[in-house]
C-alpha positions as CSV (number, residue, x, y, z in Angstrom):
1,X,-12.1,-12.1,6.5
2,X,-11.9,-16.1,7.3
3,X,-11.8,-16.0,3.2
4,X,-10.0,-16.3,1.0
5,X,-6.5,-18.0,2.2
6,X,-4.6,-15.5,-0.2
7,X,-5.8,-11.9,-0.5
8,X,-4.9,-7.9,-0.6
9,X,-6.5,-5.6,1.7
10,X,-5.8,-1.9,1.2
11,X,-6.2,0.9,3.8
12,X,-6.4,4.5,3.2
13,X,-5.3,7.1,5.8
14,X,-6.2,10.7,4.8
15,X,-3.6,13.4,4.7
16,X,-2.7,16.0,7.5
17,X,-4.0,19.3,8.0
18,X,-2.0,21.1,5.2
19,X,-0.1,23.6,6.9
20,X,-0.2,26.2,4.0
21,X,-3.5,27.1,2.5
22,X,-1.9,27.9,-0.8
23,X,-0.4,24.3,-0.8
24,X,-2.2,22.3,-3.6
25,X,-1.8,18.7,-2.8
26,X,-2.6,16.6,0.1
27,X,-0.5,13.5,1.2
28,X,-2.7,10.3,2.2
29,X,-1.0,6.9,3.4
30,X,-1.7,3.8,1.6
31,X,-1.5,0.5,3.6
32,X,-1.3,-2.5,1.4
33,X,-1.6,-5.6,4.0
34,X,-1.1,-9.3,1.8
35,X,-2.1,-12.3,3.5
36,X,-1.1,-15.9,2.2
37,X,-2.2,-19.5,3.5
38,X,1.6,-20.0,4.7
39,X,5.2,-19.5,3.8
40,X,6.5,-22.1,3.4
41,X,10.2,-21.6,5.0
42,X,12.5,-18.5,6.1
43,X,14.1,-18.9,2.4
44,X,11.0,-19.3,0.5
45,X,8.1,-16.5,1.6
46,X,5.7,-15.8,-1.2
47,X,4.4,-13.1,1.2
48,X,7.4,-11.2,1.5
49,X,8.2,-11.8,-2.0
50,X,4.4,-10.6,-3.5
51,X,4.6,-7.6,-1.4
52,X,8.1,-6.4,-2.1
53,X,7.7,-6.8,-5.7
54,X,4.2,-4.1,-5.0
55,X,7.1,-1.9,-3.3
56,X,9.6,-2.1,-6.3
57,X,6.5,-1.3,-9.0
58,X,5.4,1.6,-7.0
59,X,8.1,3.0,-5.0
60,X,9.0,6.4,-6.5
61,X,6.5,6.6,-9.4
62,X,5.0,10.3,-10.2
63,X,2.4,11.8,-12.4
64,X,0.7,8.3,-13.1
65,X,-3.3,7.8,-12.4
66,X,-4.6,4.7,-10.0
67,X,-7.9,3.1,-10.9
68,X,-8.7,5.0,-14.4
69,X,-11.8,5.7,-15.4
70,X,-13.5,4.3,-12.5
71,X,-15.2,6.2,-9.4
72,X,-12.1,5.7,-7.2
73,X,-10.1,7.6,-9.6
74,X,-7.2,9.6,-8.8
75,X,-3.9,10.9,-10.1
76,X,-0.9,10.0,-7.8
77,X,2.3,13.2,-8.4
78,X,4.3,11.3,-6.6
79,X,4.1,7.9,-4.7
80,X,7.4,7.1,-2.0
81,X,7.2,3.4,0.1
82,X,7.9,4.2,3.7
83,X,10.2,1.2,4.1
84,X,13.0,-0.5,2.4
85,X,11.3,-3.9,2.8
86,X,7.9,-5.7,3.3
87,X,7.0,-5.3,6.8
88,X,5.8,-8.7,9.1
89,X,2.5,-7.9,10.6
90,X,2.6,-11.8,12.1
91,X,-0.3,-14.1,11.6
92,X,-3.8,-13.4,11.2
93,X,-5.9,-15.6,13.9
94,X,-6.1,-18.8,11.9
95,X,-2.6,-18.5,11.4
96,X,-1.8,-17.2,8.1
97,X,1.4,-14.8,7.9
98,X,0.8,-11.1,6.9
99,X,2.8,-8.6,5.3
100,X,2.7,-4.9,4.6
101,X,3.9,-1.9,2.8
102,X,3.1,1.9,3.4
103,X,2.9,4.5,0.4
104,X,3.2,8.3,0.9
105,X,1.6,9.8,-2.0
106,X,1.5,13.5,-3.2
107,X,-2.6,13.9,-5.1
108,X,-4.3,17.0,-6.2
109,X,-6.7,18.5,-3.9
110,X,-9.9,17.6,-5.3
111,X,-12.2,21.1,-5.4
């Protein structure tokens, strides 16, 4: 969206066919995309630095729920960033520098 200058956007991408029907999780991607109004230099990114510090609280966390209580509700078994480090997605088209992390996350197949 043109607003706000600073914001999270998060994508959901649902798991694979599971290849065993006895197998009781599924294992949907979580795209978490931060966009700031600018960093400021190479040594100073308060992109890079907002999303890495998502990465480091979430990275290898299990049996912990997301969104309590709420209709998006779901417990996470086990949740694994897909990269070492925030990932540049370059600027959005008014300029503003992006960055992402990717989650691999083991949940309960809801019956």
């Amino acid at each position: 969206p043109p607003s706000p200058n600073t914001c999270w956007t998060v994508y959901t991408l649902p798991s694979f066919p599971r290849a065993e029907p006895t197998i009781d999780y599924e294992t949907p991607e979580v795209q978490a995309v931060y966009r700031t109004a600018s960093d400021v230099s190479p040594l100073a990114r308060p992109g890079f630095e907002m999303v890495d510090r998502l990465r480091r609280a979430l990275d290898g966390t299990d049996n912990t729920r997301w969104a309590d209580s709420t209709v998006d509700e779901v417990d996470v078994l086990t949740c694994d960033a897909s990269s070492s480090a925030p990932v540049p997605l370059g600027p959005d088209p008014q300029g503003r520098p992006r960055w992402s992390v990717s989650f691999q996350l083991e949940t309960p197949i809801r019956r």
